[in-house]
TIDOVEX-509342 format. One line per field, with one value per residue (C-alpha): x, y, z. Coordinates in pm, 1 decimal, padded with zeros to 6 digits. Layout:
# TIDOVEX-509342
xx <- c(X | ...)
yy <- c(Y | ...)
zz <- c(Z | ...)
//
This chain:
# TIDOVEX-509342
xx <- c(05806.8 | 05930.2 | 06088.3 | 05853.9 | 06002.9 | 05776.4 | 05727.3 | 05398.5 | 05415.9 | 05401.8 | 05012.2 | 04938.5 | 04615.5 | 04693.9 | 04448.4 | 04234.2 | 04438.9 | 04719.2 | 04557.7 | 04628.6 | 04330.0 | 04093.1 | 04180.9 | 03827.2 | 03899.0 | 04213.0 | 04064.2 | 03791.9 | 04089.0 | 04226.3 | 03902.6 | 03851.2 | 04157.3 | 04253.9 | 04163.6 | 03997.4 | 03664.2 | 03540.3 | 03740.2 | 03614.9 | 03341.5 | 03177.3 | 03264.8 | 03073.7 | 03177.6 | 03117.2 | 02737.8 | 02713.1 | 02808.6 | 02545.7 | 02282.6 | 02426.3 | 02378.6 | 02005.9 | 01958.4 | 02085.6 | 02022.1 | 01697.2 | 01571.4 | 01721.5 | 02067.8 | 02364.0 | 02711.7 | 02990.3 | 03316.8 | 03614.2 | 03981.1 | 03946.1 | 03727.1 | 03847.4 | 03764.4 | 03456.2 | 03369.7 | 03479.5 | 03324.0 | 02990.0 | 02994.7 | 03080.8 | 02786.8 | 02568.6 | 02636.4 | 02725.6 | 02982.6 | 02831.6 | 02681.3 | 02814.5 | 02771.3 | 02713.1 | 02892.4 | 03067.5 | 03394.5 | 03514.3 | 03417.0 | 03679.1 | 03630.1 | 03721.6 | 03986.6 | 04205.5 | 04138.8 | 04342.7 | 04065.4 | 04001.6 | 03605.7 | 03722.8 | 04004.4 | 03900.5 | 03542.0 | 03503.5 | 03234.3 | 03259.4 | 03215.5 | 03033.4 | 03118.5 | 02931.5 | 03118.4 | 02982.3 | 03072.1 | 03008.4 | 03134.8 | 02751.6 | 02504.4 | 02138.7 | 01868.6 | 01872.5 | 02233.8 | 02063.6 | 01772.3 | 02046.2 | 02280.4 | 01950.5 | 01869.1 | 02110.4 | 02132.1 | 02092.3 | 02315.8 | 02576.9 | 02780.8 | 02830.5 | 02731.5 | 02444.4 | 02393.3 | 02243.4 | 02382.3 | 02487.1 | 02694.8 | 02797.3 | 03008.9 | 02883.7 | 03061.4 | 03204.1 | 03541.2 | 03495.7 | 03404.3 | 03025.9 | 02705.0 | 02380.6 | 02082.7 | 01844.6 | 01609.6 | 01836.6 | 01988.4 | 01623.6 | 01579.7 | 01825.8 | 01696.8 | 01408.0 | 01554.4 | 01793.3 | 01536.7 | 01266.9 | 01529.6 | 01610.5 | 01968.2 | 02052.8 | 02210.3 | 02540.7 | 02653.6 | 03016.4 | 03005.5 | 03396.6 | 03308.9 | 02923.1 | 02975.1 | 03089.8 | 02753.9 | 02540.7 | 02667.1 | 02684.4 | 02331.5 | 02269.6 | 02079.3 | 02127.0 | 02319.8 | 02030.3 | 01892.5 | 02153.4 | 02178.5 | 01978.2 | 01631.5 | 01648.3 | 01673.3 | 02021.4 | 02049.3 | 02458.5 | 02649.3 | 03024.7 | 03069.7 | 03373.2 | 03536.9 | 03886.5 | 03914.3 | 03690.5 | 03912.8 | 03918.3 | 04268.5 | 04174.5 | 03813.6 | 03547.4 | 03209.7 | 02961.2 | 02654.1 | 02399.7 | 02014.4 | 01822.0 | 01918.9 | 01757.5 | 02009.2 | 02362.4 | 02426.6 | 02728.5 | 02857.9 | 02967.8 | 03151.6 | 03314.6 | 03444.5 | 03630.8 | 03806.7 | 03855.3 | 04084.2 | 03863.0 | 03734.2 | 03934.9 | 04031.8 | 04024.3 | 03733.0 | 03674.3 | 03886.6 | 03754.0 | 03401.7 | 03550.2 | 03639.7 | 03284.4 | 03085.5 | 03339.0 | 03254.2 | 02911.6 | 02784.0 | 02721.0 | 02765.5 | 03193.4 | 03136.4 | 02925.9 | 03126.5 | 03457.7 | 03289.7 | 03111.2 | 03503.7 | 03639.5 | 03328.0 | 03382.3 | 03763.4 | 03713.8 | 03489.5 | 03705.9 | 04004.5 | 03784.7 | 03645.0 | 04005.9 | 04113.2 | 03871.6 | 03946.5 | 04319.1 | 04331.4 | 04436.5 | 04246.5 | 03948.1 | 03696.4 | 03482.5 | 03387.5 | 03098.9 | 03224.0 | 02963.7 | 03254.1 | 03587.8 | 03790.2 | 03816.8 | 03848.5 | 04073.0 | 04270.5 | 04593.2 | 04824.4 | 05137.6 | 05347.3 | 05185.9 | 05122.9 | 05448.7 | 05572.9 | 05306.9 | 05382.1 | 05753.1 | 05600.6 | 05226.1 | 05164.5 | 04876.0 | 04706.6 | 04736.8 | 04430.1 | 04439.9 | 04809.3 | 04676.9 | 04429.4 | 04550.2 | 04291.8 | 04427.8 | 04284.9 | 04296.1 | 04158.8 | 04054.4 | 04097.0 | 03878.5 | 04223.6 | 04283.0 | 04267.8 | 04207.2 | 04560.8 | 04633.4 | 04382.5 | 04480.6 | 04832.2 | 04758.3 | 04568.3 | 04880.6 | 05107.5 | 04859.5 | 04823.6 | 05144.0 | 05289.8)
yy <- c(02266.5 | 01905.7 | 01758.7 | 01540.2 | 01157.2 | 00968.0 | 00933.4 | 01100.4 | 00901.8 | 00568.4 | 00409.3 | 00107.6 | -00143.5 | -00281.3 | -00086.8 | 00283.7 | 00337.8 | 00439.4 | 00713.9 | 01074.9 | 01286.0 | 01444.7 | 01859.5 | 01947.7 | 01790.3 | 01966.8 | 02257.3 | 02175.4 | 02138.9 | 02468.4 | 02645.8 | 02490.7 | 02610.8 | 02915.0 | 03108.9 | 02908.8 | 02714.8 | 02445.0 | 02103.9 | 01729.3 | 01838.0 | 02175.3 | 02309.3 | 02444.4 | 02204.3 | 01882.8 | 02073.7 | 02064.2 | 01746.5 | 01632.1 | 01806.5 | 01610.6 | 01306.2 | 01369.8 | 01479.0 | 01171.5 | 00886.6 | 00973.4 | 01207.3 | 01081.9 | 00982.0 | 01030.4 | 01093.3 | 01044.3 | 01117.7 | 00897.2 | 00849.3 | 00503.4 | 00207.8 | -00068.1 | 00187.0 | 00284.1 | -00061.4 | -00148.2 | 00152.3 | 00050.3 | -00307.5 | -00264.7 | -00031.6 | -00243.6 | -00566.4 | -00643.6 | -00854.7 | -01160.6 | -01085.0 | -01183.1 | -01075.5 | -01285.3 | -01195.3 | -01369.4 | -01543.6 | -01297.9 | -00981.5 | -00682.9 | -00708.3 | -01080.8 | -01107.4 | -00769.3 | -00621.9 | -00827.2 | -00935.0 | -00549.6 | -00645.2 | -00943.5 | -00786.6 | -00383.2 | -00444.2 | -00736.3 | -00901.6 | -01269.2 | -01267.9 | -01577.8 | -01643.6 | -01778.9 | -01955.2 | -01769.4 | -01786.9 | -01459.2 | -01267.0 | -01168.5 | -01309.1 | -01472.7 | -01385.0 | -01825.5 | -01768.1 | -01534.8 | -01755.3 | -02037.6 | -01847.0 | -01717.4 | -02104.3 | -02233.8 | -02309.0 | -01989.8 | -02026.5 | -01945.6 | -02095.3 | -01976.1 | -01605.4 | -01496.0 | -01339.2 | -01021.7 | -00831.8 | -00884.7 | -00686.8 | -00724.9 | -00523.5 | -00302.9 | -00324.5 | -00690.4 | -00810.8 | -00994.7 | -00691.2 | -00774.8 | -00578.1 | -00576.2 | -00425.1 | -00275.1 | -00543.7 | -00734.9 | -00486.0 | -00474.2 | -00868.6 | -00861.6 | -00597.0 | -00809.9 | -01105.8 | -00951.2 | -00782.1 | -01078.0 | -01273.8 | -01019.3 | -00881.1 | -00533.9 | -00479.1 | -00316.0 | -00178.7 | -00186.2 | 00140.3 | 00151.8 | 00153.5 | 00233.0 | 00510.7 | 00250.5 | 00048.0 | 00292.6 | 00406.7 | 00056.4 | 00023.9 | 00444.5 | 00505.4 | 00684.1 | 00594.7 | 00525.1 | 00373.8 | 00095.3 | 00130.4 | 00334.8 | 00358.9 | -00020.5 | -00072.4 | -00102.7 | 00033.0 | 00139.5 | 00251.8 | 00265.3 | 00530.7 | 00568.3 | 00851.8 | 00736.7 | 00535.9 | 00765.4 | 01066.2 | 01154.6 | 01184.4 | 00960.7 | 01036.0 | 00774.5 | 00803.9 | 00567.6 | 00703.3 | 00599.3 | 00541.9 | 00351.7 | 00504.8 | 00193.3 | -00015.6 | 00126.9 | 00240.7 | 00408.0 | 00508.2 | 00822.8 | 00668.0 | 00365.6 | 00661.1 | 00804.5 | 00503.0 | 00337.1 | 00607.4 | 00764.3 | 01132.1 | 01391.7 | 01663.6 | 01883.6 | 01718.9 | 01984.3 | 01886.8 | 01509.2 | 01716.4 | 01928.5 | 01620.9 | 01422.8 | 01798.8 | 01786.2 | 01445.9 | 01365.3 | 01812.5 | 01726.4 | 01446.0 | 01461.9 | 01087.5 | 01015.1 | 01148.4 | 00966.7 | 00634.1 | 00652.5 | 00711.6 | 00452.8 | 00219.1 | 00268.5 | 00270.9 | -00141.8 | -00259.4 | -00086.8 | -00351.9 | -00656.7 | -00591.1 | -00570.4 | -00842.6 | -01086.6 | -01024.1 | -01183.6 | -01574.8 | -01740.2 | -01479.1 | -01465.3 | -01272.9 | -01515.1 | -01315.2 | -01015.2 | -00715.1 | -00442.2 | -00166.9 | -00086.9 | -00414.7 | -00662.4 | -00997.0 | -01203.4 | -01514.9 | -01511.2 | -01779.9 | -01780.6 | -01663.7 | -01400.8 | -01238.0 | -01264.1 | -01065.5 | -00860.9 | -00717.1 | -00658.5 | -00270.9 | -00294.6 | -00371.7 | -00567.1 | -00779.9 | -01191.9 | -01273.7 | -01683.4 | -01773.0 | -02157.1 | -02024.4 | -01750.5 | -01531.7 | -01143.3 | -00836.0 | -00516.3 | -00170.5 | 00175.8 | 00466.6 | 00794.0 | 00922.1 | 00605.0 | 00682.3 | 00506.8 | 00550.5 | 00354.4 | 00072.5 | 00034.3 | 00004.7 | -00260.8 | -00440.9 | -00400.5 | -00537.6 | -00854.8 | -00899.7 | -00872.4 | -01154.0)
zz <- c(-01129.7 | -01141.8 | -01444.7 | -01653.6 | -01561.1 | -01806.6 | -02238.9 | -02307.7 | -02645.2 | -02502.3 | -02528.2 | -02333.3 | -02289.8 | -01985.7 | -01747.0 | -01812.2 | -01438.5 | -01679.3 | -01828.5 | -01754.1 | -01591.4 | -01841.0 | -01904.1 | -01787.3 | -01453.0 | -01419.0 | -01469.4 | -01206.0 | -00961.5 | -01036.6 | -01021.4 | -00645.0 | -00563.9 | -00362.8 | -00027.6 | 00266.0 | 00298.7 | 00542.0 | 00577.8 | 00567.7 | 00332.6 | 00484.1 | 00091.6 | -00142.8 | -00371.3 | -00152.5 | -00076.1 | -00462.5 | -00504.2 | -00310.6 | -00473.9 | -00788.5 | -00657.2 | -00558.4 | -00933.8 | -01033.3 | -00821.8 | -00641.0 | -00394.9 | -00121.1 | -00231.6 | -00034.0 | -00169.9 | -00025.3 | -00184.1 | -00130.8 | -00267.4 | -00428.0 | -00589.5 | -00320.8 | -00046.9 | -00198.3 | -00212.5 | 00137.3 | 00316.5 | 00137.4 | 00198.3 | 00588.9 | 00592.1 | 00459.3 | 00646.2 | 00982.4 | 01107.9 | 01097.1 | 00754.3 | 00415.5 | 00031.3 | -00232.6 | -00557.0 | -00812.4 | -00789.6 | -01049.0 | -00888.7 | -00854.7 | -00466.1 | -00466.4 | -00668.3 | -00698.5 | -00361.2 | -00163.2 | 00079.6 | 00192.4 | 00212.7 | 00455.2 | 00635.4 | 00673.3 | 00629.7 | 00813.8 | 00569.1 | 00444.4 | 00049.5 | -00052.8 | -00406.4 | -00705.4 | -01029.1 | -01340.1 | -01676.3 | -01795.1 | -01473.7 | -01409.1 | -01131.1 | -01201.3 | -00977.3 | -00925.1 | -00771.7 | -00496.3 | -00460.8 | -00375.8 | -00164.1 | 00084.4 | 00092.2 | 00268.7 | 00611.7 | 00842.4 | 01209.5 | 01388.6 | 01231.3 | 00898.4 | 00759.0 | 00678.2 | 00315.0 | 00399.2 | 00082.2 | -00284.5 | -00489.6 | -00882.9 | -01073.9 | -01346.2 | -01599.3 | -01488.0 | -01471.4 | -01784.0 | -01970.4 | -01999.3 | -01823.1 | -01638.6 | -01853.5 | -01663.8 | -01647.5 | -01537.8 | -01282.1 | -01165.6 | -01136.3 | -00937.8 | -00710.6 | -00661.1 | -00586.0 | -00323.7 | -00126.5 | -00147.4 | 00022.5 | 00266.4 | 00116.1 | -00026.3 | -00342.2 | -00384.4 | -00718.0 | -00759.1 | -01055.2 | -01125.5 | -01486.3 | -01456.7 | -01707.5 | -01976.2 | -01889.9 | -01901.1 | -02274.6 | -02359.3 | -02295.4 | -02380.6 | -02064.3 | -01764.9 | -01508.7 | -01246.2 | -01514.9 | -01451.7 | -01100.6 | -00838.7 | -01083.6 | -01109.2 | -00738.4 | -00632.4 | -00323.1 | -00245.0 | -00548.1 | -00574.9 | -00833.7 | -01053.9 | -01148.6 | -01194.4 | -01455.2 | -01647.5 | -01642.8 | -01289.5 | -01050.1 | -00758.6 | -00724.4 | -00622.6 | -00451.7 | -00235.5 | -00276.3 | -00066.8 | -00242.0 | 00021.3 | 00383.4 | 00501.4 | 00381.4 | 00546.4 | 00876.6 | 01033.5 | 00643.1 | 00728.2 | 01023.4 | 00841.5 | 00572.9 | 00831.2 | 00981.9 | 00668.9 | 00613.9 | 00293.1 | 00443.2 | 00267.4 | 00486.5 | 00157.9 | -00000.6 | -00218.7 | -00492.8 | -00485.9 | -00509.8 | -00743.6 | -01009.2 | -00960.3 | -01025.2 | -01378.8 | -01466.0 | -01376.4 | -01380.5 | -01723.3 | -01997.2 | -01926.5 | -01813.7 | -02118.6 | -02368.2 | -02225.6 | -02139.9 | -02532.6 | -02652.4 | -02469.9 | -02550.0 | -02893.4 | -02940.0 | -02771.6 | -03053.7 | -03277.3 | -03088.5 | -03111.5 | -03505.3 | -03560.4 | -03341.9 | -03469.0 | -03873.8 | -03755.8 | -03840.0 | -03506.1 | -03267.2 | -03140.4 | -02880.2 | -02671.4 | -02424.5 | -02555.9 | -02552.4 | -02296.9 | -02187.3 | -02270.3 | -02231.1 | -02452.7 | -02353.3 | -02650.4 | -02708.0 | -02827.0 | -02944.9 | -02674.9 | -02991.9 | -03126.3 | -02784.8 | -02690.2 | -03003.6 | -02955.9 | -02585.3 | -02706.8 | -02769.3 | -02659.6 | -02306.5 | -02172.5 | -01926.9 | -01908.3 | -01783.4 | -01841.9 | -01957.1 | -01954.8 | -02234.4 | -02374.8 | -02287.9 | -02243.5 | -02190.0 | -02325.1 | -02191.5 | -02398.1 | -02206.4 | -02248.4 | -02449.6 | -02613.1 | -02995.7 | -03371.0 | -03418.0 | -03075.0 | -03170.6 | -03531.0 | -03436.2 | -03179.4 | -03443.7 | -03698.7 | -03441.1 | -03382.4 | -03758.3 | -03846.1 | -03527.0)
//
C-alpha cells in the first residue's frame, strides 16, 4: 500500500482529467484481474469489447482500444490519410491546438485549419477547403475531423453531424469524429451516441472514456473499413497496443456495457448549466459562448478572477478577454458548483 500523497477534499474546474476514476470502473479492473489469458487483445474482454462496438456503432465497426485521446486521434487520422493527405478541421480543434503537433509529427498528416467562431465547422468550410488547387505542391484534403463536443464547449446535432458527412464524402474526404467528450454530446442532445457520430455518417470515431470516468482508456473505432488502412498497424507503432489490453477493455465494457457513460456525462452536463445559471445572475459576468457539454465558457473581470482562483482553480482560456473556462466532472457536485458561484459573487 502506498501512502495517499494528495487532499481528497480539494475540487477543481480546471479540466474533468482531474477527476478520480468512477467506482464501477474500478471494479471492472478488479474483476479482469487474476490468472492468465491472451496478450495484445486475444482476451475475453477485448473479444467483448468488440462485440460492443458492433452494437453500437454499426455492423461492421471496429474497436480498437488505446491508452489516450491524442493517440486515439493520431492513430485514426494516419489511418485515414496518407502522407501527402491533409484534414481539414478548425483552428480550435483539440488536435491543433493541445496536441503539440502529434497529427503532424507522429502521424505525418498536414491539418488545414478553418477560423470559426463557435469552434464548429460548416459544410461551406469543406466545400472551400476541396476547392482549392489540387498538386504537388500543397496537400490534398482527403479527410475532416471536428470535435464533438468542441473546444469551445458547443456541439454537432445530428443533422448537422450528418451535413457534414455529406459534404466530406461528396468532395472525396472521410470524416473523423474526435469523441473525447461524445458522451456529453450525445446527452446534450439525449440521443445515442451513433446517433451523433457513426448513424450520421462519420466514418472513424475517437471514443472517450477518460474524461468520463475511465483511468486512461480511449478507443478508435473504426465504422467504414473503407476509409482507414493499416489501423491496426499504426496502433502498434504509435506506441497505443496494450500488451494487457484487457483492463483498457475492461473500463470501455463498464462505461459504454450499459448507460455508465450516460448517467456520468448527464451529471456532468447538468452540474455546467448549474455553473453558467449561476455565473450569469453575477453583475460583471457573463457566458457568450452556449453552453452543449460540460464546460463553460465565461468572462471574467481580471479582478474578480484573480480573487477567485486564490481557492478555485481554473483554466485562462483568453487572458486579453477574460474569457475562462470551467469543467464539471462526472463527480463534480451542487455543493462544488454553488461554492464556485459564491466565490464569483462574492469577488
Amino acid at each position: 500500500m502506498i501512502t495517499q500523497l494528495h487532499d481528497p477534499s480539494i475540487r477543481t474546474f480546471t479540466s474533468d482529467n482531474a477527476a478520480g476514476a468512477h467506482p464501477q470502473v474500478l471494479e471492472a479492473l478488479v474483476t479482469a484481474n487474476g490468472g492468465h489469458v491472451g496478450a495484445y487483445g486475444a482476451d475475453p474482454y477485448s473479444a467483448a469489447f468488440q462485440a460492443l462496438c458492433r452494437e453500437l456503432f454499426g455492423a461492421e465497426a471496429i474497436g480498437l482500444p488505446v491508452f489516450n485521446g491524442s493517440g486515439a486521434n493520431v492513430v485514426a487520422l494516419q489511418s485515414m490519410v496518407p502522407r501527402w493527405g491533409g484534414v481539414v478541421c478548425p483552428a480550435s480543434a483539440h488536435i491543433n491546438t493541445d496536441e503539440n503537433a502529434a497529427p503532424e509529427r507522429v502521424g505525418g498528416v498536414k491539418l488545414l485549419t478553418v477560423e470559426t467562431a463557435d469552434g464548429k465547422l460548416a459544410p461551406a468550410d469543406i466545400v472551400r477547403a476541396a476547392a482549392v488547387r489540387r498538386d504537388v505542391h500543397r496537400a490534398t484534403p482527403l479527410a475532416v475531423s471536428i470535435s464533438q463536443a468542441t473546444e469551445v464547449g458547443t456541439a454537432y446535432s445530428p443533422v448537422e453531424v450528418r451535413a457534414l458527412a455529406d459534404a466530406a464524402h461528396a468532395n472525396g474526404m472521410w470524416l473523423h469524429v474526435d469523441g473525447a467528450r461524445l458522451s456529453n454530446a450525445a446527452a446534450h442532445f439525449g440521443c445515442s451516441l451513433a446517433e451523433v457520430s457513426s448513424a450520421a455518417g462519420a466514418d472513424v470515431i475517437s471514443l472517450g472514456g477518460t474524461k468520463n470516468g475511465a483511468l486512461a482508456a480511449e478507443a478508435v473505432v473504426v465504422v467504414n473499413p473503407e476509409a482507414v488502412y493499416g489501423a491496426e498497424e499504426a496502433r502498434k507503432i504509435d506506441l497505443q497496443l496494450s500488451s494487457k489490453m484487457r483492463f483498457v477493455s475492461a473500463q470501455l465494457l463498464a462505461l459504454f456495457g450499459g448507460d455508465l457513460w450516460r448517467v456520468n456525462a448527464e451529471h456532468a452536463n447538468a452540474m455546467a448549466a448549474r455553473l453558467a445559471a449561476g455565473i450569469e445572475a453575477v453583475d460583471g459576468c457573463s457566458v457568450p459562448l452556449p453552453r452543449q457539454a460540460n464546460g463553460v465558457f465565461a468572462v471574467l473581470p481580471g479582478e474578480i478572477a484573480e480573487r477567485v482562483s486564490e481557492n478555485y482553480a481554473f483554466h485562462t482560456w483568453d487572458a486579453s478577454t477574460g474569457l475562462v473556462r470551467f469543467l464539471c466532472s462526472w463527480d463534480t457536485t451542487e455543493s462544488d458548483v454553488d461554492g464556485l458561484i459564491a466565490a464569483v459573487a462574492g469577488a
